[in-house]
Every structure is written in structure tokens, then in C-alpha cells.
C-alpha positions in Angstrom: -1.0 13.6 2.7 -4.6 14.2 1.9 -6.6 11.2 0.9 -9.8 11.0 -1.3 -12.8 9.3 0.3 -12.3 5.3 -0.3 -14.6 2.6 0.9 -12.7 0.8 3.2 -12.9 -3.0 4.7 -9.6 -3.5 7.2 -9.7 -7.2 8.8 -7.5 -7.0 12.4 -9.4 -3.0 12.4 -7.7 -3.0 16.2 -4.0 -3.5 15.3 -1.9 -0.2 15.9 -1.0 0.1 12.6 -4.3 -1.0 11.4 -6.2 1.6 13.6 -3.4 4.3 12.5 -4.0 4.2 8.6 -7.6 4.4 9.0 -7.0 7.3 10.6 -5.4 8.5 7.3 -8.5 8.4 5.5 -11.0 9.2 8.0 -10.4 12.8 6.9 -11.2 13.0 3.1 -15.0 11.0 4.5 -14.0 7.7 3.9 -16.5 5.0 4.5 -14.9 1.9 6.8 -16.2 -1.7 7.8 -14.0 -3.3 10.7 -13.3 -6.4 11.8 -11.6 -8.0 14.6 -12.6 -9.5 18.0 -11.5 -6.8 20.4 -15.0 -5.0 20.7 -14.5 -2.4 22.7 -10.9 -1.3 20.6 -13.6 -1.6 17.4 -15.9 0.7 19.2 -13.0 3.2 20.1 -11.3 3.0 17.1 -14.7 4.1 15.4 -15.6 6.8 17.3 -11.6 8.1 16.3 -12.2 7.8 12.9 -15.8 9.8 13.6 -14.4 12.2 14.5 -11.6 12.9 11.5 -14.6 13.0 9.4 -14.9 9.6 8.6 -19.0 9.1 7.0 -20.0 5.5 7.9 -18.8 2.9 10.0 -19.6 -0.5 10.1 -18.0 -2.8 12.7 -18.2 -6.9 13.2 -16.7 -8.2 16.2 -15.3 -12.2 15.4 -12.4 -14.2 16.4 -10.6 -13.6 12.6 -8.8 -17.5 13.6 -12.5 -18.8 13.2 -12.5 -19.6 9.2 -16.3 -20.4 9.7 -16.7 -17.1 9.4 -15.0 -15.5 7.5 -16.9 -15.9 4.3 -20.1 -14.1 6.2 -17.4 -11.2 7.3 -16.6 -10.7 3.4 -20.4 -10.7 2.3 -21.4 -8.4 5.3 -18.3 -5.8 4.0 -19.4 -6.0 0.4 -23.2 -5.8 1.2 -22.4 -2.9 3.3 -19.9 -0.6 1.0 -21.2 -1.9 -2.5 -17.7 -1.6 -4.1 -14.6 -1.7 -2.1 -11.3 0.6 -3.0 -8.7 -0.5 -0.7 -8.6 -4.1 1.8 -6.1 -4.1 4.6 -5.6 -7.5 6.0 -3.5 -6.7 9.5 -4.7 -9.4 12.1 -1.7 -11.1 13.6 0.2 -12.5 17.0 3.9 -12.7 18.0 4.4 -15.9 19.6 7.8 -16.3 21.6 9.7 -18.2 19.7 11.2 -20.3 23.0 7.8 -21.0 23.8 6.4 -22.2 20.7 9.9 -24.6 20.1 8.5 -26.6 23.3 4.7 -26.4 22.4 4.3 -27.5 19.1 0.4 -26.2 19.2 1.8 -23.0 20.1 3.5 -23.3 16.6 0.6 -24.8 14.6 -1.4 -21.8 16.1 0.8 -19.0 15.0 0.8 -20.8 11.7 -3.7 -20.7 11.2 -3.7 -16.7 12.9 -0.8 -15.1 11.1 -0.9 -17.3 7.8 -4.2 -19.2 7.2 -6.3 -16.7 8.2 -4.8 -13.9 6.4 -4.5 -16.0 3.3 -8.4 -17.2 3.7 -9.2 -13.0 3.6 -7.0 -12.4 1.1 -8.4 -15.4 -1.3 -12.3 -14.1 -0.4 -11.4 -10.4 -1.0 -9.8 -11.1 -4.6 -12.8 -13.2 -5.7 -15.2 -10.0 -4.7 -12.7 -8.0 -6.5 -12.7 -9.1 -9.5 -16.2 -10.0 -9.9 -16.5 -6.0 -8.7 -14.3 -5.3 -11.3 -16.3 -7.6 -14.6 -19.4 -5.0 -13.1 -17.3 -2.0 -13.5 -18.7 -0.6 -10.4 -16.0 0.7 -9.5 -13.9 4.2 -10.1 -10.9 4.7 -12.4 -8.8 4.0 -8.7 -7.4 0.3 -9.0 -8.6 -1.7 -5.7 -6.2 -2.7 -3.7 -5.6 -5.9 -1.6 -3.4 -5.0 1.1 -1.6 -7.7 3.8 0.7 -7.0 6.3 3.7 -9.7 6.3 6.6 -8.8 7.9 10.4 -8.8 7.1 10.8 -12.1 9.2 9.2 -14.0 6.3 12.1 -12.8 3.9 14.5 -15.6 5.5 14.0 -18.2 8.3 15.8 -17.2 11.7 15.9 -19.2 14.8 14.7 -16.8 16.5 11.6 -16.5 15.1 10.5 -18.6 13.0 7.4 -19.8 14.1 6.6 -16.4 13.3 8.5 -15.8 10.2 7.8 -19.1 8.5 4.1 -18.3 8.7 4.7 -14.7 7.4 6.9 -16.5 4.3 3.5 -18.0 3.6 1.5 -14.8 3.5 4.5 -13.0 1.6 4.5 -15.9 -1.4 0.7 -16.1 -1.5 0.5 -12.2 -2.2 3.0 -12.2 -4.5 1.3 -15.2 -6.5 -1.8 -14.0 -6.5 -0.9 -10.1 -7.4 0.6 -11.7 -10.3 -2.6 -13.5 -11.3 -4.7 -10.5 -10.7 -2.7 -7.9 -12.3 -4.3 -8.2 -15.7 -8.0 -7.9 -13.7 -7.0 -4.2 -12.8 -6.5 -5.5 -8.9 -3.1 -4.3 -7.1 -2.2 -6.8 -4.4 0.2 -5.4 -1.6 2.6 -6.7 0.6 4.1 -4.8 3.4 6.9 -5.5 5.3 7.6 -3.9 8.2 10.3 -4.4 10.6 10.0 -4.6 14.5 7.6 -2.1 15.2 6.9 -0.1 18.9 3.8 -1.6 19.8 1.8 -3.3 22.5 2.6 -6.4 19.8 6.5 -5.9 20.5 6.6 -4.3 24.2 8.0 -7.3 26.1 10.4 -7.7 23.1 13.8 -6.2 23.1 14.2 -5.4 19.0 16.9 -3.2 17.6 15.9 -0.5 15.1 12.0 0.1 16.4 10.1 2.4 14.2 7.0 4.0 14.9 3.8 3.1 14.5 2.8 6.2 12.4 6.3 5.9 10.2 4.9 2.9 9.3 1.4 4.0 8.6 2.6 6.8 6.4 4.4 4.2 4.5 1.8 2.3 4.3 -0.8 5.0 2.8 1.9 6.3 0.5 2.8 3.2 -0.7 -1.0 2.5 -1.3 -1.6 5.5 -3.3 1.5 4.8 -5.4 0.4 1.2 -6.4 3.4 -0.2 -4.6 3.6 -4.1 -4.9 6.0 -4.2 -2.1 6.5 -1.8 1.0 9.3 -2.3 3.2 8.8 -0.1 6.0 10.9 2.2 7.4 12.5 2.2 3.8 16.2 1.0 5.0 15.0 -2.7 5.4 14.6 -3.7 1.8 18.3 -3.3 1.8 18.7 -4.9 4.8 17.1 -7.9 4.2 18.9 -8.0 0.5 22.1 -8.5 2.7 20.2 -10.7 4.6 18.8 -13.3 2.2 22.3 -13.0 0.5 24.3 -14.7 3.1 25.2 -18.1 3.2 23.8 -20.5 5.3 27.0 -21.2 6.9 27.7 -18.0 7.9 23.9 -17.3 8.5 23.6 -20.0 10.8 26.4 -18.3 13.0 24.4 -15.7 13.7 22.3 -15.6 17.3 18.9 -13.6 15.8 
């Protein structure tokens, strides 16, 4: 699908599916600034998106945990794009969830990368959105704030839920604060994938992997539809409706 030229800020820029969406929009000239703490994925990543046509790139290498700075990565993005068309918030890690039962810092630190963080972003971007939007600097194209949760934050499994309970966090803060925005002209986004095939999930034995670049397409489609919600691949939004449907005594029963 061809994309017009947006300016772009993605936060977690080194993330497979991150990396594979900006790829999407390199094409059509897109401008991008990227952020995450992997410098050398940043640099490769930029020099990919160079050469799909992409016009300026703009990178800042931090450790996205580090909330310190995460109000100086927001400034630097705006300063450098002037208006902003689409955010994609994707920084994340998968801690094992036997692990992180007997280490309860192991927990409290899946809880500040995969919820605090993303919810700090996603609070800083919406504040520069809509005092983007009172300027009217930008285009007839609605910005949107993009976040990727997950479908473990649709219902708590013991399996997971270190992870999941943090992505529940994410997933209710989006939808709050799309609500809120709505009548500012701002679209917030959630996606949801399920288990996806990458470096993330390798050691991970997960039914139903999709691809990386099913679940970008999603993702860009889903964006230039205005989407509030994107399950990803498509067949776990009814999945998860069976899911969160069960009751707890029969949930509870079974071993995911």
C-alpha cells in the first residue's frame, strides 16, 4: 500500500515491528526521528529507510526505561519535525514469566519498560499533539498516537502475567486517553498483536506465530484507517472475546 510522506517519531525505532513499519513509509519520503538504545540497530535501521526513499532521519540513542529523559526525547522530535503525523510507541521486553515469579524486581522491571515508560511517551506525545493541533500546523491527516500492547493485557494468565498485567496498563491508558482526545482531532491506537516470530519470542515456544510484516501491514493499514483498536493477525479479536468470556473457574483450569 502506498503511503503519503508523514513526519514520523517511533520510540523502541529498533523493535522488528517497529523497524518494519517504517519501512512502509520510507517510500512515499517520509521524514523519521528514532529512538531507542540500540545504536548501531538505529544506525542500520536508518540507512534501510535511506534507501526506500526516506528524506531525513533523525536518531537519539537512550535507555527509553530512563524517564529523566524522556521529556528531552519529545522536545528533540518536535524541534526536529515541526509537526508530527503519526507516533509509534513499540519499546518493550518479554520477561519469563518463571523467572520473574521468583524475582520480584524482575517483575517491578517489566512493569516501568513495558508500562511506565510507554505510558510516560504516550502522556508527552498527546500534550504536543494537541497544542500542535490549537496551532493548526498541521494537515487535514488526524495525528495519530500509536502503542503497541499486546493481546496478553486482554486477560491475566499465569503464564504471563508479569508481562500481560503491564500491557493491561498500557491497553486502559490508551483507551482513556483516546477517549479524552477524540474531540482534539487526535486518534490514539492500540495494537494488539499476538505472539509474534521475532528475536523477542525465539526462545519461546508460542502457538499461532505470525509474521513480523503481517503484523506491520496491519499495523499501517489500521493506521491509515483510523483504527482505535488493531488486533493483529485479525483472528485474535475473536479469540480473546472467547477468552475474556470464560469463567474464572474454568479459566483457571487452563495451563497458558
Amino acid at each position: 500500500m502506498m503511503q503519503k510522506a508523514r513526519n514520523i517519531v517511533i520510540i523502541g525505532a529498533t523493535s522488528a515491528i517497529a523497524g518494519e513499519v517504517a519501512l512502509h513509509y520510507a517510500s512515499s519520503g517520509s521524514r523519521f526521528f528514532l529512538a531507542g538504545r540500540n545504536e548501531e540497530g538505529l544506525a542500520g535501521l536508518s540507512t534501510r529507510l535511506r534507501t526506500r526513499g526516506a528524506q531525513d532521519i533523525a536518531v537519539f540513542v537512550a535507555d527509553l526505561r530512563q524517564r529523566d529523559l524522556h521529556q528531552e526525547i519529545v522536545i528533540k522530535a518536535t524541534e526536529y519535525l515541526s509537526s508530527i503525523d503519526i507516533v509509534l510507541i513499540a519499546h518493550g521486553v518479554y520477561p519469563e514469566q518463571e523467572t520473574a515469579s521468583a524475582d520480584v524486581n524482575l517483575t517491578l522491571d517489566s512493569l516501568i519498560t513495558n508500562a511506565v515508560s510507554p505510558i510516560s511517551f504516550m502522556h508527552r506525545f498527546a500534550l504536543v499533539l494537541q497544542q500542535q493541533r490549537a496551532r493548526n500546523t498541521t494537515s487535514g491527516f488526524v495525528p495519530r498516537l500509536v502503542v503497541i500492547s499486546s493481546v496478553a493485557g486482554d486477560r491475566g494468565r499465569k503464564t504471563n502475567y508479569a508481562y500481560g498485567s503491564a500491557k493491561s496498563a498500557v491497553t486502559a491508558f490508551a483507551s482513556g486517553l483516546g477517549a479524552a482526545l477524540v474531540r482534539n482531532g487526535i486518534r490514539v491506537i492500540t495494537v494488539k498483536p499476538g505472539p509474534v516470530a521475532t528475536p523477542f519470542t525465539k526462545h519461546i515456544q508460542m502457538p499461532l506465530l505470525a509474521s513480523v510484516r503481517t503484523v506491520a501491514d496491519d499495523i499501517v493499514h489500521g493506521i491509515a484507517r483510523g483504527k482505535s483498536v488493531i488486533y493483529t493477525p485479525w483472528y485474535w479479536r475473536w479469540i480473546m472475546m472467547v477468552v475474556r468470556s470464560l469463567p474464572q473457574w474454568i479459566f483457571r483450569r487452563i495451563p497458558w
